[in-house]
C-alpha positions in Angstrom: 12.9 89.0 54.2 10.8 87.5 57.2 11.8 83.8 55.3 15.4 84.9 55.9 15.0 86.1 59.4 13.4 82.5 60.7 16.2 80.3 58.6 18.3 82.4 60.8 16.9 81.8 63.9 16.5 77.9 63.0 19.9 77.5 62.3 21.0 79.9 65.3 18.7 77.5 67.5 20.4 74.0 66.4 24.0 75.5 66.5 23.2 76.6 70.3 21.5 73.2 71.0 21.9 70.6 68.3 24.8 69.3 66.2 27.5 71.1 66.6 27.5 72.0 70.5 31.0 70.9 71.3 31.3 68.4 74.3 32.4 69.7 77.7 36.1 68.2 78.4 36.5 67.0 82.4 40.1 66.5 83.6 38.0 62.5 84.1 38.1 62.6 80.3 42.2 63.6 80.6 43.5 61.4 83.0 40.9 58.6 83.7 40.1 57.8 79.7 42.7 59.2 78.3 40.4 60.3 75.5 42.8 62.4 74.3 46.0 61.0 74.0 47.8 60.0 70.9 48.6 56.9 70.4 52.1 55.3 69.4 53.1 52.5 67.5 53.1 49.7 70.7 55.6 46.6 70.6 58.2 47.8 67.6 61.2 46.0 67.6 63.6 45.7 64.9 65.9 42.9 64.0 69.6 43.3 64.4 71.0 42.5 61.0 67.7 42.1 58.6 65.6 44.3 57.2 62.4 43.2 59.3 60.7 44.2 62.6 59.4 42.6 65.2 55.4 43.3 67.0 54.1 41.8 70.0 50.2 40.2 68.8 48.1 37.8 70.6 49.8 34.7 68.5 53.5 36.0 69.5 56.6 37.6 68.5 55.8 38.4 64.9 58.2 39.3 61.9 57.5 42.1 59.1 59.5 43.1 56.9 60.2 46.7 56.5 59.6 46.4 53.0 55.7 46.0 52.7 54.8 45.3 56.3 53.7 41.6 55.7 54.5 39.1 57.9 57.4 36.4 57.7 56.2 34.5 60.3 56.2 34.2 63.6 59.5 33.8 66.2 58.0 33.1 69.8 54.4 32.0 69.6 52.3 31.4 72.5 52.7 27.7 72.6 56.1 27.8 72.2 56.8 30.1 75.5 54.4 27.9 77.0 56.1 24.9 76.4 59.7 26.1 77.1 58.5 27.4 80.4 56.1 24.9 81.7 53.0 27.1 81.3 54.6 29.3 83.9 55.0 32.3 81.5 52.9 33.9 79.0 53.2 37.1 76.2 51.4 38.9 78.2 54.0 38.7 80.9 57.0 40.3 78.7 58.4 43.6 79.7 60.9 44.5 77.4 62.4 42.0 74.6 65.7 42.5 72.7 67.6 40.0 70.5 71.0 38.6 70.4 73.3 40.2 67.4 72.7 37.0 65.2 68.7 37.1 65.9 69.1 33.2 66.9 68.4 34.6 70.5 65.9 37.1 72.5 66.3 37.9 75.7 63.2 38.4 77.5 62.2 40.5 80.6 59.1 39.7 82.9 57.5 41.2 86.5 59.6 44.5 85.8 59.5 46.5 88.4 60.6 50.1 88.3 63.6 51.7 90.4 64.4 55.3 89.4 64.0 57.1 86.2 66.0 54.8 84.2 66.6 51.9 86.2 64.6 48.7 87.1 64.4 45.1 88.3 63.2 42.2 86.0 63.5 38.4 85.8 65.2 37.6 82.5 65.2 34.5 80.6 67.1 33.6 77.2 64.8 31.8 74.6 66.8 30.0 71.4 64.8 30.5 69.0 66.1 27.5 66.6 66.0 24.9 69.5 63.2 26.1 71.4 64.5 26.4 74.8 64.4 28.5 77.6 67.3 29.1 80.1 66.4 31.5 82.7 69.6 34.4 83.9 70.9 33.4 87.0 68.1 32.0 89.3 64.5 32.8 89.2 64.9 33.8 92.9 66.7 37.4 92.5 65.5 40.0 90.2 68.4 41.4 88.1 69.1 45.0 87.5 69.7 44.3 84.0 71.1 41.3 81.4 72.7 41.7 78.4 73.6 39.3 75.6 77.2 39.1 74.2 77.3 39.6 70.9 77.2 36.3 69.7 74.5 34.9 72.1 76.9 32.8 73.6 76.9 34.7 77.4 75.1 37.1 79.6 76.2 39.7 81.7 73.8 41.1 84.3 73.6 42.6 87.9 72.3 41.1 90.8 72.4 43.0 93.8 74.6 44.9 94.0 77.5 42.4 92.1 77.8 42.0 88.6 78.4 38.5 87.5 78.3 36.6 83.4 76.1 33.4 82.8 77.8 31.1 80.1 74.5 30.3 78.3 75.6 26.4 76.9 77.0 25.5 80.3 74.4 27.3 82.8 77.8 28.2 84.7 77.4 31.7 86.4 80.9 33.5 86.9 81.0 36.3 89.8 83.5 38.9 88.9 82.8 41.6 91.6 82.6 40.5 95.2 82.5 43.5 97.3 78.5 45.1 96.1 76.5 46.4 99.4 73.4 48.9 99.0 74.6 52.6 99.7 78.3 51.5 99.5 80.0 49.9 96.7 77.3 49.4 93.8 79.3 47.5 90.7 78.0 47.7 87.3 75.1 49.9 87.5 74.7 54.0 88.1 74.4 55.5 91.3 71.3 57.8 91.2 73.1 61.3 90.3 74.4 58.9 87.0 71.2 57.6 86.3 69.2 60.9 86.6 71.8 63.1 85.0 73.8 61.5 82.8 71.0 59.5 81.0 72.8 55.7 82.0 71.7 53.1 84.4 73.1 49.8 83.4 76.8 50.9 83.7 78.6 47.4 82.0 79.1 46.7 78.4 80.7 43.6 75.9 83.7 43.8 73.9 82.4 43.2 70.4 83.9 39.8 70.4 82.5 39.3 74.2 86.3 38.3 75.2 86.2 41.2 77.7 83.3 43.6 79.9 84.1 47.2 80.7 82.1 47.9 83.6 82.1 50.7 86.4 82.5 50.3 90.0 80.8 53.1 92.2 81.7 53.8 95.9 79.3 55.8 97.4 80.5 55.6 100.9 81.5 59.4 101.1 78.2 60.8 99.7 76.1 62.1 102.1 72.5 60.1 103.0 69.5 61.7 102.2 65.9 60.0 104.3 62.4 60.4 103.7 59.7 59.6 105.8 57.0 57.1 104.1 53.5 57.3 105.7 52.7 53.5 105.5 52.3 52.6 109.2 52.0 53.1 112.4 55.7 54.5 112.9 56.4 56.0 109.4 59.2 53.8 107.9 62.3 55.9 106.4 63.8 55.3 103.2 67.5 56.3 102.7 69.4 56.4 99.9 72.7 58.5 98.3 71.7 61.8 97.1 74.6 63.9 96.7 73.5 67.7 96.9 75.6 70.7 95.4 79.4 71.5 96.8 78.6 68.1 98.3 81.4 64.9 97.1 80.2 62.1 95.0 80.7 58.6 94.4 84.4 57.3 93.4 84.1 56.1 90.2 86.7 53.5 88.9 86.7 51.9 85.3 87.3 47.9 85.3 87.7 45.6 82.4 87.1 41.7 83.0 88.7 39.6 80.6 86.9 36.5 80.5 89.7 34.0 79.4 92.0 34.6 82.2 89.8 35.8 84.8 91.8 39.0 85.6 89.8 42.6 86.8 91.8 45.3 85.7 91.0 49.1 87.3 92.6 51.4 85.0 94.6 54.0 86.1 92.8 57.5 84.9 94.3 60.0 87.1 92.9 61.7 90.2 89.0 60.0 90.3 87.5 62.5 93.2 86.1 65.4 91.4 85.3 64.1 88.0 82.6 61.6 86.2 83.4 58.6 84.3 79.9 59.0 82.1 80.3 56.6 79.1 82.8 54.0 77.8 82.5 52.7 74.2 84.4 49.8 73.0 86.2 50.3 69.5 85.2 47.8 66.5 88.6 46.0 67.5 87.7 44.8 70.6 91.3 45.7 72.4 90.9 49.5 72.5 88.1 51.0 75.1 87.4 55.0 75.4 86.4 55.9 78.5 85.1 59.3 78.3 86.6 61.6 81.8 84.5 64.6 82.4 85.4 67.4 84.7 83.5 68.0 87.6 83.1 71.7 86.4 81.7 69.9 83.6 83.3 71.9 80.6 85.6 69.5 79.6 85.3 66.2 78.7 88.4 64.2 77.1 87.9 60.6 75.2 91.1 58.2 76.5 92.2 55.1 74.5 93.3 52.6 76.7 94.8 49.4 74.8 94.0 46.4 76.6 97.3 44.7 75.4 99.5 46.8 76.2 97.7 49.0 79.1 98.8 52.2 76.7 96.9 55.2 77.2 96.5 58.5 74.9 93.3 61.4 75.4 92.5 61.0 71.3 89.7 63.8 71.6 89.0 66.6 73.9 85.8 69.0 73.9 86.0 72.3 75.6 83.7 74.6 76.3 84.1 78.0 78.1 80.4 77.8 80.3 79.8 74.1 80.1 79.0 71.0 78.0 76.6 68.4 77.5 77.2 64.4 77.5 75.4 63.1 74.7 75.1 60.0 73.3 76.0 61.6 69.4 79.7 59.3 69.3 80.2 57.4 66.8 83.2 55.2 66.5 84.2 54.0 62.9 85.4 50.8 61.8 88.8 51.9 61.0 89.7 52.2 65.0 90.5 55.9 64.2 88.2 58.1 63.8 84.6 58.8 64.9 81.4 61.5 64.4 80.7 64.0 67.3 78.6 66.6 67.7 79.7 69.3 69.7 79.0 73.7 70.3 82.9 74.5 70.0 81.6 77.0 67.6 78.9 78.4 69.4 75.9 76.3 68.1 75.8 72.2 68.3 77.1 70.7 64.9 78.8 67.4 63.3 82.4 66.9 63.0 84.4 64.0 62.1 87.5 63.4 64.2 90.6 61.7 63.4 92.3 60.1 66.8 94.6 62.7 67.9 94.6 64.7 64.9 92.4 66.9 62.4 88.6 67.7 63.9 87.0 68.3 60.3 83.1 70.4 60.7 80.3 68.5 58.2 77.3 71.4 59.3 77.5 74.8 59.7 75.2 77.4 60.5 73.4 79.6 62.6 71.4 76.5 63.6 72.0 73.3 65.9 71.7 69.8 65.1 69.8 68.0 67.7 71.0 64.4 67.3 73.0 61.9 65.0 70.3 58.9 63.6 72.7 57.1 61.6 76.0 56.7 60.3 76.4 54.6 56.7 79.8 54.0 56.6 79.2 52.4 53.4 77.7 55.5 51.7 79.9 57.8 53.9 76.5 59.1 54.9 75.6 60.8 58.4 71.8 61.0 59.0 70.7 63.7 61.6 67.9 65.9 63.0 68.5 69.6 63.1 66.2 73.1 63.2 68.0 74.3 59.8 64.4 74.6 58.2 63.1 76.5 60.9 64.3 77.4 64.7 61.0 75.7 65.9 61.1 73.1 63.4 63.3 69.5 63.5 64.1 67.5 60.5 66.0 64.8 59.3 68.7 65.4 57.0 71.8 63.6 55.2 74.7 64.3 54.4 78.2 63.3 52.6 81.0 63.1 55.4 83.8 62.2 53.3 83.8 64.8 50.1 85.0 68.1 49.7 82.1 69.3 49.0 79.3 68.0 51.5 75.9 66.9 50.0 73.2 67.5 51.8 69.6 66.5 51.9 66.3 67.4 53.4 64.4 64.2 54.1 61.0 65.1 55.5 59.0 67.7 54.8 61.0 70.8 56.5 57.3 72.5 58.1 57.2 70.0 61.1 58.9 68.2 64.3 60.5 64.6 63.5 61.3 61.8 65.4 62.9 59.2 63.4 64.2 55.5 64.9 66.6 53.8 62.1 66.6 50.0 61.6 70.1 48.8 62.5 71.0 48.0 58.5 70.2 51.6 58.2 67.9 51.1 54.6 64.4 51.7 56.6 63.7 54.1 59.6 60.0 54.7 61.2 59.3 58.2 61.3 56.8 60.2 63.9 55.5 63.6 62.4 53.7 66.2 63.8 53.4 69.9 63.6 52.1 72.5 66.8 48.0 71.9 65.7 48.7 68.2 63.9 48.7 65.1 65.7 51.7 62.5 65.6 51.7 60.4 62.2 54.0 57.5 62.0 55.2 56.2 58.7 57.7 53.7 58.0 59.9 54.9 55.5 63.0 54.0 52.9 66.2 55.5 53.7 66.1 58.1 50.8 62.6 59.5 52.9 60.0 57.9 50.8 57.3 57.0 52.7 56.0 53.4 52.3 52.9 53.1 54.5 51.5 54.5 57.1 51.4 52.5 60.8 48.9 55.3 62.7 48.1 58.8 61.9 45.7 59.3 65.2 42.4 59.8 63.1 40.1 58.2 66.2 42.1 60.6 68.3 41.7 63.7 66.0 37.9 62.9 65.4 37.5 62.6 69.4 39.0 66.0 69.5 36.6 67.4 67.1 34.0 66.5 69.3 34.7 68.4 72.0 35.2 71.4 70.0 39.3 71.5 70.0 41.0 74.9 69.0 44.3 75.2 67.3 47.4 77.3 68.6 49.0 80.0 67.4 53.0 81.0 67.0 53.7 84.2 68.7 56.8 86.2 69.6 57.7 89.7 70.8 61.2 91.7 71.6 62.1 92.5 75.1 63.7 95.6 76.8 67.0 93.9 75.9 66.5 93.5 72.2 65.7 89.4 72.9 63.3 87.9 70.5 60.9 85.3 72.6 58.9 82.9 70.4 55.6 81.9 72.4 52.6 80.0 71.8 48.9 80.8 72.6 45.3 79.2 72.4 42.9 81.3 72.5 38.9 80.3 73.0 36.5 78.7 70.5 34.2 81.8 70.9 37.4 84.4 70.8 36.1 88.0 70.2 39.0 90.5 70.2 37.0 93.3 71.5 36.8 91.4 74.6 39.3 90.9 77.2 40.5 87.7 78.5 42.1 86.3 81.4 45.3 84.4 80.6 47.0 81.3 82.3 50.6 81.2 81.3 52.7 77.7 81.3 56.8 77.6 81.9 59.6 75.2 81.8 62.4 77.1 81.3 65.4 74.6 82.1 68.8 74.9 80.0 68.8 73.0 77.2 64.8 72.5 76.8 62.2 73.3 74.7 58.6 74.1 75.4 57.4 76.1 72.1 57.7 73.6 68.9 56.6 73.2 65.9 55.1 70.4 67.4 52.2 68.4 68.7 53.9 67.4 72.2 52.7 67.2 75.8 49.2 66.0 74.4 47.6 65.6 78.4 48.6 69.4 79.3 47.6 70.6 76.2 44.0 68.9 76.4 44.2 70.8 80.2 44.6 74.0 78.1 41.3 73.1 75.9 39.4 72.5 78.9 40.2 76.3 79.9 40.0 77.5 77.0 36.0 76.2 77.1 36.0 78.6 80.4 37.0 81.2 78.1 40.7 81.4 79.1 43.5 81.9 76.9 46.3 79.8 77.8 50.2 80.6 76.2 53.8 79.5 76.7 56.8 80.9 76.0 60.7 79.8 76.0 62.8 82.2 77.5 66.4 82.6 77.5 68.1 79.8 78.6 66.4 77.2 76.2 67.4 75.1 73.5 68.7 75.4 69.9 68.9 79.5 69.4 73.2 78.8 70.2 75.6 79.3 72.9 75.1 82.7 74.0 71.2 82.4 74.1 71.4 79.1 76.5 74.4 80.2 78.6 73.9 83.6 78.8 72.3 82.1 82.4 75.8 80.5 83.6 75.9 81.0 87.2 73.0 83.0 87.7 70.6 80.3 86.6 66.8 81.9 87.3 67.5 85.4 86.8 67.1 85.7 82.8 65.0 83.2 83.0 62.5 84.9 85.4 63.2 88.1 83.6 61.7 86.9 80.3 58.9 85.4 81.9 57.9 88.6 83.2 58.6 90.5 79.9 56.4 88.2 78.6 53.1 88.8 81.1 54.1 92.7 80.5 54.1 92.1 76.8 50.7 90.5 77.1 49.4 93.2 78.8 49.7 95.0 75.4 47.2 93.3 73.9 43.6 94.5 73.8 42.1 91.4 74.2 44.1 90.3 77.3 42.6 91.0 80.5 46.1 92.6 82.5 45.1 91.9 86.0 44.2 88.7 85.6 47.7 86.8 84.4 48.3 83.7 86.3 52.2 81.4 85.5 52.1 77.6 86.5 54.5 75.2 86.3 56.5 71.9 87.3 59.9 70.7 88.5 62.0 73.7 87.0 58.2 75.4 85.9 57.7 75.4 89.7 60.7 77.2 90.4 60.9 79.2 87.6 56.9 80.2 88.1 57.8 80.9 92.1 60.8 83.0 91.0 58.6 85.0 88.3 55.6 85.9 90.7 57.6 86.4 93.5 59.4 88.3 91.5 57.3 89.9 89.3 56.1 92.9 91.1 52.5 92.4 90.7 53.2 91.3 86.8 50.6 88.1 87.8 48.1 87.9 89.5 48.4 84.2 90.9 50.7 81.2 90.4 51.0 77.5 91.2 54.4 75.4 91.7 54.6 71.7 91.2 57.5 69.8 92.7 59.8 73.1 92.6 63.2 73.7 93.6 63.5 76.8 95.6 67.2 77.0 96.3 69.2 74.9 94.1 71.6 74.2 97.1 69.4 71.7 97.5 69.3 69.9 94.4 72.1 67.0 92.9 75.8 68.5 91.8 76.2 67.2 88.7 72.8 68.6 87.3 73.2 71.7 89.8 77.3 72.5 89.2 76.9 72.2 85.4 75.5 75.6 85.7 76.3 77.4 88.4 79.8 75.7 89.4 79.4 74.8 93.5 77.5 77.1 96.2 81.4 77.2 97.5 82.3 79.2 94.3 79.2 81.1 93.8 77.1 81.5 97.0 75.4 84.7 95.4 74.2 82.9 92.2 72.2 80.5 94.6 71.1 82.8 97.3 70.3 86.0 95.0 68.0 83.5 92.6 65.7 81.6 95.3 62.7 82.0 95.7 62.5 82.1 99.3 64.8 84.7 99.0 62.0 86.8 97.8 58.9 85.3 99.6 58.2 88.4 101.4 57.7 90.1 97.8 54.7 88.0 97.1 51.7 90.0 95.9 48.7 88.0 94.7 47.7 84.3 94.9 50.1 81.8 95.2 49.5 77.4 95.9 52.3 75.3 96.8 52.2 71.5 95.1 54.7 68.4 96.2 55.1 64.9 96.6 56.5 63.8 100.2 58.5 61.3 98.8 59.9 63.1 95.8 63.2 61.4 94.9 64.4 63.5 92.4 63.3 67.9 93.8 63.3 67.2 97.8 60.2 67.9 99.8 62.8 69.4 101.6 62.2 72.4 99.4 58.5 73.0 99.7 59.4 73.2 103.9 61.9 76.0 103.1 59.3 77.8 100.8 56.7 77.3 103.4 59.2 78.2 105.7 60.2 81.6 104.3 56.6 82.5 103.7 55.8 81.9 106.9 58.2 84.2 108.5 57.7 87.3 106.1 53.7 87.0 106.9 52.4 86.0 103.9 49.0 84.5 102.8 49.6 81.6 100.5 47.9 78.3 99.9 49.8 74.4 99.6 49.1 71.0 99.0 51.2 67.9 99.6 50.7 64.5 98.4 51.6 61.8 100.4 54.1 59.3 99.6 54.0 60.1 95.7 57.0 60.8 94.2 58.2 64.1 91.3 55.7 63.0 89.0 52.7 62.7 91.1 50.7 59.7 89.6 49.0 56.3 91.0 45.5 55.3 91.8 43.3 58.6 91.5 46.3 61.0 92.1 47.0 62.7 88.6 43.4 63.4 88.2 42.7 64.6 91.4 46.0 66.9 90.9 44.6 68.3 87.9 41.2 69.2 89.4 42.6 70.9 92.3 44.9 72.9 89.4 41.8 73.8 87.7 39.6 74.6 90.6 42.2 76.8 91.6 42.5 78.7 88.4 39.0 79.3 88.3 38.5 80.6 91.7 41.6 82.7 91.6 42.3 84.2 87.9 
């Protein structure tokens, strides 16, 4: 017995301080080394028309082929760039890369510089691959807001300035088309910033298929409203101004224009009234004479494709999607090769599916379900195949499916492993797609895989990252749900401590989102740097959880929209049912719940403490709105129509409405140059809380924008989030 007792001990003294003590984790570790981040699959191109991809290596361009992953040799070396450019460029220099249709030419982006979200400035240069040349797009003096090869390789179109113009590539000749560009007027080609940031487009200018003819969009800005910021850079701050066009508030005139190359002539097509509606895509048809502009309404529930025949000038709306609340512009359109007909998605019966329309005739559902597909990945006209991600295995799960769109009876497939989350990029032959994989405790694997989902080899499945992870003494999540009051079913996540005892009570440090459309709890391994933030409390015995309240993504129509003009009420509501549920649990510690969160978080985790009636016991706000008057109309009217239709909606669901409510600790988090959520709405926050009397705490970082990063920034951000949480919950 005595021989027993001093194993024990022994054992009990190495575990305490030998082997398998678990490292501490430091937000330094997060943020500085990145020592937990998984890594992706860097420099993967593939080629247009063969079955091989393309990786940046120290050599050059290389070419694999799908097939087996060996190389076919190698397409820009470093001589070669060397050469062509006079030793004034390098690989390591290349930004972005992307080849012409018949792969005999790459254009090539260097000294990128970023814009916006989506948007940046580059120097581009054209390199032939058989002759071994380099012409450089327009002049190496201007950086270009884009360039884009015509589908033979022949010509490029591009922006510079505010002008779009087209390079004839065996002449050198550069062609203006647009003459009348100026910054904060009249921007030709590319998005203004609402487009960029809400409708997922910056470059706004696009080929025929037989580069005879550019569709391009012309913005004038000159009614929207200027919005300045201070930058703290100088003596006398400077003051950047740009067009920000805040809810009720006009927007940019939009016009369409095609360029026809041959004869020089701009035509503006003639849509119908242009003042309260968005012009967000146009797709040319296989033909190359018919173009679909897509015309969205500005209450933005409904959106109509119109033909317009560049022949005759003949004009018909094919397609129309309507939805009662509103509607989403995706990038799910595909248009078929007979020049009359096209896959869609769309929620016209209450959760997002496929359909196959004819041009002004039948609209034909492929899926059906109490589930939503989340995105077309391919269409094989050939096979008459459609493949897609959708939750159909599970609502947390996504996986990639097939499926028949031209039987009577529709095939379908599962083509990954239906317990998971996949991401899947197809090869544009459509026989090879690379696929990333992970589950909620599983880091991202990446496989490259045959169209029929068997899996060929494996490109990184994160083991250095996983046994890193291990060291420090990682702890896996849990799926969690509960019912509220109003018979809502809220699916949650939590992490609980290595050392968790259930007879012990612990505080608890929720996490929100909450914007329409998104989705925070997944079957997934996603937001690796915040959930490495939630290990290191978890080593100071916190449990940390997050759940997606109504609102959220795929759960159908009336679980989203049920927040249509009143978004932030249910939102808030379910966040607080949550803390209250939590409460229930013996092992949570009920006056010690704290709610953090960014961008919408912020608001959404103001709105919930402020609102919450003593439900938390602190809360910190990144970057939050706190009246959505203030934020941009397209992303702002989608769901709540304007402040002129529905002053209540805003007003009744701001936090500074309810700033004298706040009960507990509460720190205030923004960027003074914050393009995107106005610093503008930390000063009315501030603002309210300073009138009603309140105690509260803030923080403002100057000159950094919504997401807060550069130099030491992020990590010191994260300290001061964990500091606080520590001295607070």
């Amino acid at each position: 017995m005595k021989k027993y007792v001093f194993l024990t001990l022994i054992f009990t003294f190495l575990g305490l301080f030998g082997f398998s003590q678990a490292k501490k984790i430091t937000v330094e570790d997060i943020w500085d080394n990145y020592s937990f981040y998984p890594r992706g699959v860097a420099g993967y191109t593939a080629m247009p028309v063969s079955d091989d991809y393309t990786v940046i290596k120290r050599a050059g361009i290389e070419r694999h082929h799908f097939s087996d992953g060996e190389m076919a040799g190698i397409i820009l070396s470093y001589s070669d760039l060397s050469a062509a450019s006079k030793n004034r460029l390098s690989l390591a220099g290349i930004s972005d890369y992307a080849f012409s249709a018949d792969e005999k030419k790459i254009m090539l982006a260097f000294d990128q510089e970023s814009i916006y979200r989506r948007s940046s400035l580059a120097h581009y240069y054209v390199y032939d691959i058989e002759k071994k040349t380099l012409t450089p797009v327009s002049d190496t003096a201007h950086l270009l807001r884009f360039a884009e090869l015509s589908t033979d390789g022949s010509k490029v179109v591009f922006a510079r300035e505010c002008d779009l113009y087209y390079q004839d590539l065996g002449t050198g000749k550069v062609t203006r088309i647009t003459r009348d560009g100026n910054p904060n007027h009249i921007l030709n080609g590319f998005a203004d910033w609402v487009y960029e940031e809400e409708l997922d487009m910056s470059q706004a200018a696009s080929w025929s298929p037989d580069g005879t003819k550019i569709a391009y969009l012309r913005f004038d800005e000159s009614r929207v409203k200027e919005f300045t910021m201070p930058i703290y850079d100088d003596l006398y701050p400077t003051e950047f101004k740009y067009k920000y066009p805040k809810a009720g508030e006009d927007n940019s005139l939009v016009e369409v224009h095609i360029y026809d190359l041959a004869t020089g002539t701009d035509t503006r097509l003639d849509l119908g009234d242009n003042s309260n509606c968005y012009f967000p895509r146009v797709y040319w048809l296989p033909n190359s004479r018919d173009a679909i502009v897509l015309k969205l309404n500005r209450h933005q529930n409904q959106l109509d494709f119109i033909r317009y025949n560049t022949v005759t000038k003949a004009q018909d709306v094919v397609y129309q999607d309507v939805n009662e609340k509103w509607l989403d512009v995706t990038d799910n359109y595909y248009f078929l090769k007979d020049n009359n007909s096209m896959i869609v998605t769309s929620e016209r019966n209450g959760f997002n599916h496929i359909y196959k329309v004819t041009f002004g005739g039948e609209i034909k559902q492929l899926t059906d379900g109490q589930w939503e597909v989340n995105e077309i990945q391919y269409v094989d006209e050939s096979k008459k195949q459609i493949y897609y991600l959708s939750n159909e295995s599970g609502v947390l799960n996504r996986d990639l499916y097939v499926i028949n769109y031209d039987s009577k009876k529709q095939k379908k497939q599962l083509l990954t492993a239906g317990n998971g989350w996949a991401s899947t990029e197809f090869c544009p032959t459509g026989n090879y797609y690379r696929l990333q994989y992970s589950d909620l405790n599983t880091l991202p694997k990446y496989t490259i895989n045959e169209k029929t989902g068997k899996e060929l080899r494996v490109l990184n499945d994160n083991f250095g990252v996983k046994n890193v992870m291990d060291q420090y003494g990682f702890v896996n999540r849990e799926i969690i749900s509960f019912t509220t009051q109003d018979g809502v079913t809220l699916y949650g996540w939590m992490m609980k401590p290595a050392n968790f005892d259930p007879s012990k009570k612990y505080p608890v440090m929720m996490n929100c989102y909450g914007g329409p459309g998104s989705q925070q709890v997944m079957n997934a391994y996603s937001s690796a740097m915040d959930l490495a933030f939630y290990q290191m409390l978890a080593q100071h015995g916190y449990i940390s959880v997050c759940f997606d309240g109504r609102g959220t993504a795929t759960r159908g129509d009336a679980f989203k929209k049920v927040i249509y003009q009143q978004m932030g009420k249910y939102e808030a509501i379910d966040q607080i049912a949550a803390a209250n549920w939590l409460k229930t649990l013996s092992y949570v510690d009920g006056e010690r719940i704290g709610i953090w969160g960014w961008s919408f978080g912020g608001y959404l985790s103001a709105l919930s403490m402020f609102r919450g009636d003593g439900a938390f016991k602190m809360a910190i706000s990144v970057a939050p709105v706190t009246n959505w008057r203030y934020y941009d109309n397209i992303y702002t009217e989608r769901f709540m129509r304007t402040p002129q239709e529905n002053p209540d909606g805003y007003d009744l669901n701001s936090p500074t409405t309810y700033a004298k409510d706040l009960k507990g600790k509460y720190l205030l988090i923004h960027g003074t140059a914050d393009d995107n959520v106005h610093f503008q709405n930390a000063m009315e926050l501030v603002k309210g809380l300073n009138e009603a009397g309140i105690e509260y705490d803030q923080f403002f970082f100057p000159n950094k924008n919504h997401f807060i990063m550069g130099g030491n920034t992020r990590t010191y951000l994260y300290n001061k989030l964990s500091k606080y949480i520590l001295e607070n919950l």
